[in-house]
Kinemage of the C-alpha trace (Angstrom):
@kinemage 1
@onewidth
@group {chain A} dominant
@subgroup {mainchain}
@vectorlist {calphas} color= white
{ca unk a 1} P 20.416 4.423 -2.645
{ca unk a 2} L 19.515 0.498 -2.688
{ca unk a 3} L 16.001 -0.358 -1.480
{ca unk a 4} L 16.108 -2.488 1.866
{ca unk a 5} L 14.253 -5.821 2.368
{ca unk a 6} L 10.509 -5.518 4.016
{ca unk a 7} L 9.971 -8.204 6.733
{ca unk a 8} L 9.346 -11.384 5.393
{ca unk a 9} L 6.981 -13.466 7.666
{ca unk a 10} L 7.521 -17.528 8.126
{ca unk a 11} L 4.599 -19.416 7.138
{ca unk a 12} L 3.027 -19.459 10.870
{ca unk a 13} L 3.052 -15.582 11.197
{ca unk a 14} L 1.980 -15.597 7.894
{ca unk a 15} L -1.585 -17.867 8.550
{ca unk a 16} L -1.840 -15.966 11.589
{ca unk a 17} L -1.582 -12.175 10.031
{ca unk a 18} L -3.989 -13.485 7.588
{ca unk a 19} L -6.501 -14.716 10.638
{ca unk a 20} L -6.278 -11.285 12.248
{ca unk a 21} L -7.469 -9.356 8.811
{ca unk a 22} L -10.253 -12.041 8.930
{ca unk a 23} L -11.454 -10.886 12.073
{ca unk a 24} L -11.239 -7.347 11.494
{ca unk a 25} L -13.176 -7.925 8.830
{ca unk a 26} L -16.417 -9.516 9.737
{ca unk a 27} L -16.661 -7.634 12.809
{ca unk a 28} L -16.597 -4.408 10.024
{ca unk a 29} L -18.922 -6.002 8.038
{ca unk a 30} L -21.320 -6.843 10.910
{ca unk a 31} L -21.344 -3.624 12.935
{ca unk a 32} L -19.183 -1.094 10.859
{ca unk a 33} L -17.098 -0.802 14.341
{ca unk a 34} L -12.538 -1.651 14.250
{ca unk a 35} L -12.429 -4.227 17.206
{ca unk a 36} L -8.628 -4.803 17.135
{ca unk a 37} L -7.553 -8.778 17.952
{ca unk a 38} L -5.522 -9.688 20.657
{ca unk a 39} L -1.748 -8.463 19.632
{ca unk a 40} L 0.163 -12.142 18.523
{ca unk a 41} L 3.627 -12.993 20.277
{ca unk a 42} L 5.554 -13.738 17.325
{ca unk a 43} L 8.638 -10.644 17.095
{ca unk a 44} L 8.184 -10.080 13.458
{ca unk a 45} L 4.710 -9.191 13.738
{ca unk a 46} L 5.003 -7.076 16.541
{ca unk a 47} L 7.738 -5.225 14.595
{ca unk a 48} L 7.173 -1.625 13.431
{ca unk a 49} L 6.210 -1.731 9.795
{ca unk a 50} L 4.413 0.077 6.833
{ca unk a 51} L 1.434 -1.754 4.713
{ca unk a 52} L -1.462 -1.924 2.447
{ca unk a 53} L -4.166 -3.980 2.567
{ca unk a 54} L -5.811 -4.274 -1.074
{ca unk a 55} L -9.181 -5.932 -1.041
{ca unk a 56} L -11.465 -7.277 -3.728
{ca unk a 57} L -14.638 -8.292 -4.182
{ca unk a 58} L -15.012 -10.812 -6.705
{ca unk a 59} L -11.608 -10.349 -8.048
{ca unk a 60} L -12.450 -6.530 -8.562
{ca unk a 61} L -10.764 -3.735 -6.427
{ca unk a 62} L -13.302 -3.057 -3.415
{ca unk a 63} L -10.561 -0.652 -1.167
{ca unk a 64} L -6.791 0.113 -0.977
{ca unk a 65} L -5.325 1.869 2.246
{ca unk a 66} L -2.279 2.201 3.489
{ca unk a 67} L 1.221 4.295 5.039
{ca unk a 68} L 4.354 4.277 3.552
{ca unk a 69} L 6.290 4.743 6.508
{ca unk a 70} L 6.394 2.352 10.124
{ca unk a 71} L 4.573 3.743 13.005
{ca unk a 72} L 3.399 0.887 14.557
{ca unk a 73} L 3.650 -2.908 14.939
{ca unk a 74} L 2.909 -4.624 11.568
{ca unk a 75} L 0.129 -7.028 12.725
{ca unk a 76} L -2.087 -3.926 14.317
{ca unk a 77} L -1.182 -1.742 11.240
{ca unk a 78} L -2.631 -4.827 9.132
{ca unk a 79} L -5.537 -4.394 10.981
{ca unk a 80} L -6.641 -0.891 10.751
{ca unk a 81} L -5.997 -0.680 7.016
{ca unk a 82} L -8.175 -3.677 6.561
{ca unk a 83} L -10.597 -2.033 7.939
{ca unk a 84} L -10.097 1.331 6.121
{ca unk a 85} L -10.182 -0.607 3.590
{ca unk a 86} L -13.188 -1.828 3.524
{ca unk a 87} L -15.276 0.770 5.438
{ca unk a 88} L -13.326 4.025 4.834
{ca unk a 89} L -11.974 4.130 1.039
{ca unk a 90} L -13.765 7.025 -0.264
{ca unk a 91} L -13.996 5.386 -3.777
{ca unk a 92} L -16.189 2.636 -2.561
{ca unk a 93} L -19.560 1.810 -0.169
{ca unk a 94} L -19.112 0.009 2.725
{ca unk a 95} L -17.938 -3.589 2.974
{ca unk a 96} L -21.469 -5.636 3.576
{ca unk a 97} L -21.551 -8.843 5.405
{ca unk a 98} L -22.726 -10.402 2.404
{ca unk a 99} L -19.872 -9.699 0.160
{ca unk a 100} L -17.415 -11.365 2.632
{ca unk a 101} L -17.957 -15.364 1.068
{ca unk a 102} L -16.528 -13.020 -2.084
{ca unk a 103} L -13.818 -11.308 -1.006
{ca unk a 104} L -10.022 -11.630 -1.220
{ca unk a 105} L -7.235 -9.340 0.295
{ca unk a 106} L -3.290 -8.789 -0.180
{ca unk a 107} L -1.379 -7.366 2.263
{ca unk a 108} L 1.740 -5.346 1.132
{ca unk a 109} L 4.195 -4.972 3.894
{ca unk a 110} L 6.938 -2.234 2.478
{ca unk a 111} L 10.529 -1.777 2.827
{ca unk a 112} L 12.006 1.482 4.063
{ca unk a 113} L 12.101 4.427 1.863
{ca unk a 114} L 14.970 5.017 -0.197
{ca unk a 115} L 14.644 8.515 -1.562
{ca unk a 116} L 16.173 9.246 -4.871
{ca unk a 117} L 17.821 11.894 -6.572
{ca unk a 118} L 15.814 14.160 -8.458
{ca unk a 119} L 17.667 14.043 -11.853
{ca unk a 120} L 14.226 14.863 -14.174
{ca unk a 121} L 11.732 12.464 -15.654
{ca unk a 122} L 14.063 10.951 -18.391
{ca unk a 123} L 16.705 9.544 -15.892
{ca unk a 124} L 13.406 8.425 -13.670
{ca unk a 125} L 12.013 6.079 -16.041
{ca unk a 126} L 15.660 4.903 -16.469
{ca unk a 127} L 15.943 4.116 -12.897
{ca unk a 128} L 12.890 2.466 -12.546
{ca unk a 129} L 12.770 -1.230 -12.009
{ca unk a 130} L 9.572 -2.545 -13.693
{ca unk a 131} L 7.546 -4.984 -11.754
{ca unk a 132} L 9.702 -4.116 -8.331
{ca unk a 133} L 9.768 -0.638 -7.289
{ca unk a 134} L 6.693 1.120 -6.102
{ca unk a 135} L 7.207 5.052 -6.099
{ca unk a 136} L 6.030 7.986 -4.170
{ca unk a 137} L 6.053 11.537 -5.610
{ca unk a 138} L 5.688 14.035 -3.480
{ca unk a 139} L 6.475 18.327 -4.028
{ca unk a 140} L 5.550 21.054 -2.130
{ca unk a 141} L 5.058 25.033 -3.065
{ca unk a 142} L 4.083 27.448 -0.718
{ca unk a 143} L 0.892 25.777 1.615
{ca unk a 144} L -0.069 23.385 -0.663
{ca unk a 145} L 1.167 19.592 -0.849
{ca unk a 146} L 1.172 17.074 -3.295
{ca unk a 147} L 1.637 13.612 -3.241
{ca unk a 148} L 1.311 10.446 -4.668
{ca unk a 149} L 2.154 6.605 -4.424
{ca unk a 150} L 2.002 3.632 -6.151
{ca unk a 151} L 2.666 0.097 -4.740
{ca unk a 152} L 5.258 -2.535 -6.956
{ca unk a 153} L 1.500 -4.122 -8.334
{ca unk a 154} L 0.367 -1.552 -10.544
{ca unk a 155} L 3.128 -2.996 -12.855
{ca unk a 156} L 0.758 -5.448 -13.542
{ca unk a 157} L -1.740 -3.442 -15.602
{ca unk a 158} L 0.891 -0.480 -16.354
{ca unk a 159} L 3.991 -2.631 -17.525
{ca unk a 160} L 6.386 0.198 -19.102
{ca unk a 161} L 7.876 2.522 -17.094
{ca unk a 162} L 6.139 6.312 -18.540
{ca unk a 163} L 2.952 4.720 -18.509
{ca unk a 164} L 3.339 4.184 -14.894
{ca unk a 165} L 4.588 7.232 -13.692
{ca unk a 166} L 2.120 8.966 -16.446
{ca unk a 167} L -0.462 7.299 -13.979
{ca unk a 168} L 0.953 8.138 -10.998
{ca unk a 169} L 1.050 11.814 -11.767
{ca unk a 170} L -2.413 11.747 -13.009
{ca unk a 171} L -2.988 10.300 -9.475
{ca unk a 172} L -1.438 13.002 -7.662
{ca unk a 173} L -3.155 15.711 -9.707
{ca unk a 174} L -0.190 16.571 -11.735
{ca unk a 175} L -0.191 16.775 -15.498
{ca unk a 176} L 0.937 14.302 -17.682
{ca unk a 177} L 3.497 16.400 -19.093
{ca unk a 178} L 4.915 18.218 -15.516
{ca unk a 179} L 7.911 17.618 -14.251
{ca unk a 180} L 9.896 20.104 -11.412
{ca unk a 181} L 12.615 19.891 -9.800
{ca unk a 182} L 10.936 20.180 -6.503
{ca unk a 183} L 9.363 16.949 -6.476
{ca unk a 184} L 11.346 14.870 -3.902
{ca unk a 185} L 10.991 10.812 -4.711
{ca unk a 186} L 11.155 7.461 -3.217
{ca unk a 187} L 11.193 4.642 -3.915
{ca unk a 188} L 10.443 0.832 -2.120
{ca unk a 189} L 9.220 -2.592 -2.342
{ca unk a 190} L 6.978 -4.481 -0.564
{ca unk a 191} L 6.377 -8.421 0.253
{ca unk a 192} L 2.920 -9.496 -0.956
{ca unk a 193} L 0.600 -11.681 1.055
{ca unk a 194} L -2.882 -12.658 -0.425
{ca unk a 195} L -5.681 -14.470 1.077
């Protein structure tokens, strides 16, 4: 199944996407509290969408936090994963007001899902379009749940196709060398905006 087209935002909704992050993000850094902007007029941002919001400190990863599927207007989804971002993301402290003259973000707004045919690992890697597709695994048995997802930018430092789903796996607490044929997979891609 072919991967639809995220939104893609004119320059204007762009800026102003971009100036709502901002916001959320010294009022985190100054009292650790979400104070959501005023909702923007433009349609496209008040569209339902999925995102991430990456952010780095210094060029080095400081949060990632995101949803792969669209619950809620883009520009207020933006906005609470730039926040979880940088106050929530278990791997990291805090966001401090300090670190904001330092800090960078991308937003990744993602397509629908496309879910793909479980065919086993070999015809995966195949499949897999290096540098576009980010990929979720997810399989269930009995109670327990597993997932995992990586967005189309991990490319960058895992450029060949086992390497990255190698990684992903390791992500989602699978082995290397699993594979079932109850994992269910999807795949998407996303539009990038940085700051």
């Amino acid at each position: 199944m072919p991967v639809s087209s995220p939104i893609n935002l004119n320059l204007h909704d762009e800026e102003r996407l971009k100036s709502l992050v901002w916001q959320v993000l010294h009022s985190a850094a100054r009292s650790n509290e979400l104070i959501m902007p005023s909702p923007p007029q433009s349609p496209f941002l008040l569209k339902n969408a999925a995102s991430f919001v990456t952010i780095y400190v210094e060029d080095e990863l400081r949060g990632c936090i995101g949803i792969c599927e669209a619950v809620e207007p883009l520009w207020s989804d933006v906005c609470r994963h730039a926040f979880s971002s940088a106050m929530q993301d278990w791997r990291f402290d805090e966001l401090q007001e300090n670190e904001l003259s330092k800090l960078s973000f991308c937003i990744s707004v993602l397509s629908e899902l496309a879910p793909m045919e479980n065919k086993g690992e070999v015809d995966l890697l195949e499949q897999l379009s290096v540098g576009i597709d980010g990929l979720i695994l997810k399989e269930k048995y009995g109670d327990k749940r597993k997932s995992a997802v990586f967005l189309p930018t991990v490319w960058q430092s895992l450029t060949k196709p086992d390497l990255f789903l190698n990684a992903l796996k390791q992500k989602g607490d699978w082995s290397e060398d699993y594979w079932s044929e109850n994992i269910e997979l999807f795949r998407f891609t996303t539009v990038e905006y940085l700051s």
